[in-house]
RODRENRO-66948 format. One record per residue (C-alpha): x, z, y; residue in three letters. Coordinates in steps of 0.1 Angstrom, whole numbers, padded with zeros to 4 digits, always signed. Each point is the difference from the previous one (the first is absolute). Example, Ala and Ser with C-alpha at 12.3 -4.5 7.8 and 13.67 -1.06 7.14 Angstrom:
+0123+0078-0045Ala
+0014-0007+0034Ser
REM end
This chain:
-0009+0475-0231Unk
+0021+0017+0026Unk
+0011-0024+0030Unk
+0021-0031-0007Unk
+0036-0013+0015Unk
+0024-0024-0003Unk
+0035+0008+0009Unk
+0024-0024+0002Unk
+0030+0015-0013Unk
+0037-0010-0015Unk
+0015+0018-0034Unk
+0026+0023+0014Unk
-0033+0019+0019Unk
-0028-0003-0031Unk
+0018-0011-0032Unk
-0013+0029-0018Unk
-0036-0003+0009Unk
+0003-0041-0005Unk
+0021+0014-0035Unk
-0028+0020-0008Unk
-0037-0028+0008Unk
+0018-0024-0019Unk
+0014+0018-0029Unk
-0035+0013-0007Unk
-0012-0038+0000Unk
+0025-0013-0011Unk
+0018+0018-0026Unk
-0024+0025-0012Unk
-0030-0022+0002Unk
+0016-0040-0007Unk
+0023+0015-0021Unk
+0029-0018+0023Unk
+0038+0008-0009Unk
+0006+0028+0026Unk
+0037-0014+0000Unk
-0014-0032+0013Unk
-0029+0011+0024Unk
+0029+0012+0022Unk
+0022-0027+0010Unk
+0026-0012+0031Unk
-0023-0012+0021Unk
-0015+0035+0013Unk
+0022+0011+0019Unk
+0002-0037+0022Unk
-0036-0002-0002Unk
-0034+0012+0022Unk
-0019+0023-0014Unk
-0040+0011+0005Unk
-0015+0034-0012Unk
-0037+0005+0000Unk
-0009+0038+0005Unk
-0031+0021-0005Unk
+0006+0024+0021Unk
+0031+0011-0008Unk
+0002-0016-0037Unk
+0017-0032-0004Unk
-0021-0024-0025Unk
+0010-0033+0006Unk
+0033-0022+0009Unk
+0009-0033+0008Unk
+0036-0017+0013Unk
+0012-0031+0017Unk
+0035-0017-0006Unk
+0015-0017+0029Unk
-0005-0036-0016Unk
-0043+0010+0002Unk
-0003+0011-0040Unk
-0024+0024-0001Unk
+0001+0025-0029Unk
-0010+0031-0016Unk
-0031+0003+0013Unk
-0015+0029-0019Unk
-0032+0027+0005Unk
-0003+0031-0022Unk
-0031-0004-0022Unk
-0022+0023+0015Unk
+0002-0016+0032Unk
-0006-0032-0008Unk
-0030-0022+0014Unk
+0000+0016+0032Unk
+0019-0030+0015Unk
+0035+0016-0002Unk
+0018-0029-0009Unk
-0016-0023+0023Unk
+0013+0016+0028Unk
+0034+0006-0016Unk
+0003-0039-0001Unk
-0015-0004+0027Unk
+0026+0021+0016Unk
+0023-0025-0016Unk
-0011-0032+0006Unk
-0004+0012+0039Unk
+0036+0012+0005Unk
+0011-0032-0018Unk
-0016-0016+0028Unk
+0015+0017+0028Unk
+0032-0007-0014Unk
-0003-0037+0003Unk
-0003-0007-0038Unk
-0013-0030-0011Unk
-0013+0008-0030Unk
-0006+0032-0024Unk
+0003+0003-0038Unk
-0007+0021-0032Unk
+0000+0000-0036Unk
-0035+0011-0011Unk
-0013+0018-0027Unk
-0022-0022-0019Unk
-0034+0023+0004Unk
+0007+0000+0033Unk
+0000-0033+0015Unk
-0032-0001+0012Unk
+0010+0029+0021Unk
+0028-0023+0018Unk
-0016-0027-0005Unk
-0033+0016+0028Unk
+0032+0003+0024Unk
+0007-0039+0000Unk
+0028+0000-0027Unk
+0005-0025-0022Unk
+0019-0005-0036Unk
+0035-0021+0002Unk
+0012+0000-0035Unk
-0002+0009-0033Unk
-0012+0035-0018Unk
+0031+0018-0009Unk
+0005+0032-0013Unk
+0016+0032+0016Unk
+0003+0033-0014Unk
-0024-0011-0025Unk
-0024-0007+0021Unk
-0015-0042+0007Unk
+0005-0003+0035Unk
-0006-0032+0020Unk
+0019-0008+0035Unk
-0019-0001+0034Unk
+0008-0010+0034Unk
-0022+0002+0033Unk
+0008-0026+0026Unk
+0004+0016+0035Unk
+0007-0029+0024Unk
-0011-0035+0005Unk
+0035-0017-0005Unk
+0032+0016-0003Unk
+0024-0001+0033Unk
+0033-0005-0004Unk
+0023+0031+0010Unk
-0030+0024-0001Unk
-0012-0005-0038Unk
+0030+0011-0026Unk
-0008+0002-0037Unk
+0010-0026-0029Unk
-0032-0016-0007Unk
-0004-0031-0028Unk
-0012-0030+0015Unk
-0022-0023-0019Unk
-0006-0027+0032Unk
+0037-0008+0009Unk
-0013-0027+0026Unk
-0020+0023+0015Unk
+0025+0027+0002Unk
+0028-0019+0015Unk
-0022-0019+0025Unk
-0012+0036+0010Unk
+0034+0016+0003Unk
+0017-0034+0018Unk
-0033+0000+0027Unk
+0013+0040+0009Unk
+0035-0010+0005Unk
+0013+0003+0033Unk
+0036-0005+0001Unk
+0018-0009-0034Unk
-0013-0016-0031Unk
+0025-0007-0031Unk
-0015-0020-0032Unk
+0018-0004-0033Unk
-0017-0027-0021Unk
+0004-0017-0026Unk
-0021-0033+0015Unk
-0017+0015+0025Unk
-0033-0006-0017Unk
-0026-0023+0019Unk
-0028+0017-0009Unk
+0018+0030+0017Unk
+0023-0013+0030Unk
-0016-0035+0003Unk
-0037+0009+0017Unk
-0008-0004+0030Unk
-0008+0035+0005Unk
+0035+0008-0012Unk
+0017-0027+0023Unk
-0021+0006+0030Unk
+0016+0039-0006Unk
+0031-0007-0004Unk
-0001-0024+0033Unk
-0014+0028+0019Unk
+0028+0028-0010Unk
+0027-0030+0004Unk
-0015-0005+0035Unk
-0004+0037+0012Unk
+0030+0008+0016Unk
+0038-0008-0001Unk
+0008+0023-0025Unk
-0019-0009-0028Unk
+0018-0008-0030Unk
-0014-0017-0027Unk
+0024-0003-0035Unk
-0015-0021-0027Unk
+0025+0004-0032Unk
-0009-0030-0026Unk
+0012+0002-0037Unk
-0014-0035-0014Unk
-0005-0031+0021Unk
-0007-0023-0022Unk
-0034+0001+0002Unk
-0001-0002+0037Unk
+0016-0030+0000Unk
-0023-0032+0008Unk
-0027+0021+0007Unk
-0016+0003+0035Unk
+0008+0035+0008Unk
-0019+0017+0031Unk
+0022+0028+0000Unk
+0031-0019-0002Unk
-0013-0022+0031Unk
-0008+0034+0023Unk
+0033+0013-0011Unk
+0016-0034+0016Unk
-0017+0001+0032Unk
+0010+0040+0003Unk
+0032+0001-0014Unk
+0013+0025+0022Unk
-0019+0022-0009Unk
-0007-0010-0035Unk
+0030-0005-0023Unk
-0002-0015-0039Unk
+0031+0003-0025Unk
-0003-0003-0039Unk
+0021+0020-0025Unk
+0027-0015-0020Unk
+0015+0010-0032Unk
-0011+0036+0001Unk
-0039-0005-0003Unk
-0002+0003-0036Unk
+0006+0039+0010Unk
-0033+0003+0020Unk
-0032+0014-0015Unk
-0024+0002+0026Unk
-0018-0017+0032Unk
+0006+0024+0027Unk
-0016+0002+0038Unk
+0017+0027+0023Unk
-0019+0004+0037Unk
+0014+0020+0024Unk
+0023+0018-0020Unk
-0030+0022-0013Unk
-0021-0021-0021Unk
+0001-0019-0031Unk
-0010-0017-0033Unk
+0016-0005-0031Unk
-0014-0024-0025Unk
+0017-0006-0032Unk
+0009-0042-0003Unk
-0001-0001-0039Unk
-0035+0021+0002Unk
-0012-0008+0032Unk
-0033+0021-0007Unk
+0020+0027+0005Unk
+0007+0008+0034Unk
-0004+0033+0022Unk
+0002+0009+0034Unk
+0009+0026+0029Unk
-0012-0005+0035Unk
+0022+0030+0012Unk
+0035+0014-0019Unk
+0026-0008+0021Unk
+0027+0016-0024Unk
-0011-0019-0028Unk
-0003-0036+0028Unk
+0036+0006+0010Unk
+0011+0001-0040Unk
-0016-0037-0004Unk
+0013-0011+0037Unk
+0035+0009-0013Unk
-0003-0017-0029Unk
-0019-0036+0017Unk
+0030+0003+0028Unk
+0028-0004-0027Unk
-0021-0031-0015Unk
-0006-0014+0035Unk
+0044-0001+0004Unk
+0004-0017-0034Unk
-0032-0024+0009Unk
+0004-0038+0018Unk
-0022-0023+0015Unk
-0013-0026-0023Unk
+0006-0036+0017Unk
-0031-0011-0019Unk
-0026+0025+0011Unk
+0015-0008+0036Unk
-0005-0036-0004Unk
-0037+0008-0012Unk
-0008+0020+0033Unk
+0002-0028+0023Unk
REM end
């Protein structure tokens, strides 16, 4: 075999070679739709070619959000560790991006392959061009950090996720709830967080938006006690007649991160540690609730 490279590349520069390695694999070979193989995302996407010598034989691409696809390698170069280093290409420019994690819908035969890289399987076989295909993902970072990691990501730990993205906030923290939950806001590790961000500096603003009180009421609240003592800094109001409108939990930290979880379903929930567009949409809609909320005399009464 002659000499191999990776070049990094975009579509305007190689989209016929890329057009050509995958349609080979692809089409010709998997029988793929060619009217599918082709889609949007090429032209916003990074693009790998693997040469020999001057024949392109293998591809891969990267989308912004870290979804690595079309990975592909001409037959007769194949086992000679091609696609390795076209994902490893991937998975390495993912990281100097600041991604925190990377993901991939895998052909079924070829999980194992992924799966020797430190991928794992996130859901269910599905099928796509007629082809079983099961979703991967390959964790990149520790912890997610709030305005660095963007991406919607389904959460399955709420607790965890909001005590993680409350501990990272430095200036503003907004929380829509329905009861604010005390397995979620009532731990100590949640209340010694939220003392510390109340206590950091002048500006600090800390809204906490309740839609039922009822069950706060004769119970020995730690949050509502802290919010007492720093009431400057931490203001409570409850939601009147237009709660019946509200579908979701919602935490908003520094204008950048967030998490959604639905109230009828709370299993459902996902997150964003970095979308300010999307943060600003949600802080528009919490500041309207927050001028048609009131203080509750009752929950005021249980603070002292």
């Amino acid at each position: 075999m002659k000499k191999l490279t990776i070049e990094l590349t975009d579509w305007d520069t190689s989209s016929h070679q890329l057009t050509a390695v995958r349609s080979n694999v692809f089409v010709e070979e998997q029988n793929v739709p060619a009217d599918i193989e082709l889609d949007e995302f090429d032209a916003a996407a990074v693009h790998w070619l693997a040469y020999s010598g001057d024949i392109p034989v293998g591809t891969c691409r990267m989308l912004a959000d870290g979804h690595i696809g079309r990975l592909a390698v001409l037959k007769d170069y194949r086992r000679l560790d091609i696609g390795k280093k076209l994902l490893l290409a991937a998975i390495d420019a993912a990281r100097s991006k600041g991604l925190f994690d990377v993901y991939l819908n895998a052909q079924l035969h070829a999980t194992g392959f992924y799966e020797g890289f430190g991928f794992t399987v996130y859901g269910e076989e599905f099928m796509d061009a007629g082809i079983p295909h099961l979703p991967m993902r390959l964790q990149l970072e520790k912890q997610r950090l709030l305005g660095k990691h963007g991406g919607d990501f389904f959460i399955e730990d709420f607790s965890q996720h909001a005590l993680d993205l409350v501990q990272q906030t430095t200036q503003q923290l907004h929380i829509l709830s329905l009861d604010l939950a005390p397995n979620t806001f009532g731990t100590k590790r949640m209340i010694d967080s939220l003392s510390a961000l109340a206590r950091r500096n002048r500006y600090t603003e800390i809204r906490l938006l309740i839609i039922d009180t009822s069950k706060m009421i004769n119970v020995s609240s730690p949050l509502l006690t802290l919010q007492r003592r720093l009431s400057s800094s931490i203001a409570l109001r409850t939601i009147g007649s237009s709660s019946q409108e509200i579908t979701d939990n919602l935490i908003i930290a520094d204008g950048s991160g967030l998490i959604v979880q639905s109230i009828k379903e709370p299993g459902k929930a996902w997150g964003n540690f970095n979308n300010k567009p999307v943060a600003k949409n949600y802080l528009s809609q919490f500041e309207v609730l927050w001028r048609n909320s009131k203080e509750d005399p009752n929950l005021r009464a249980l603070s002292i």
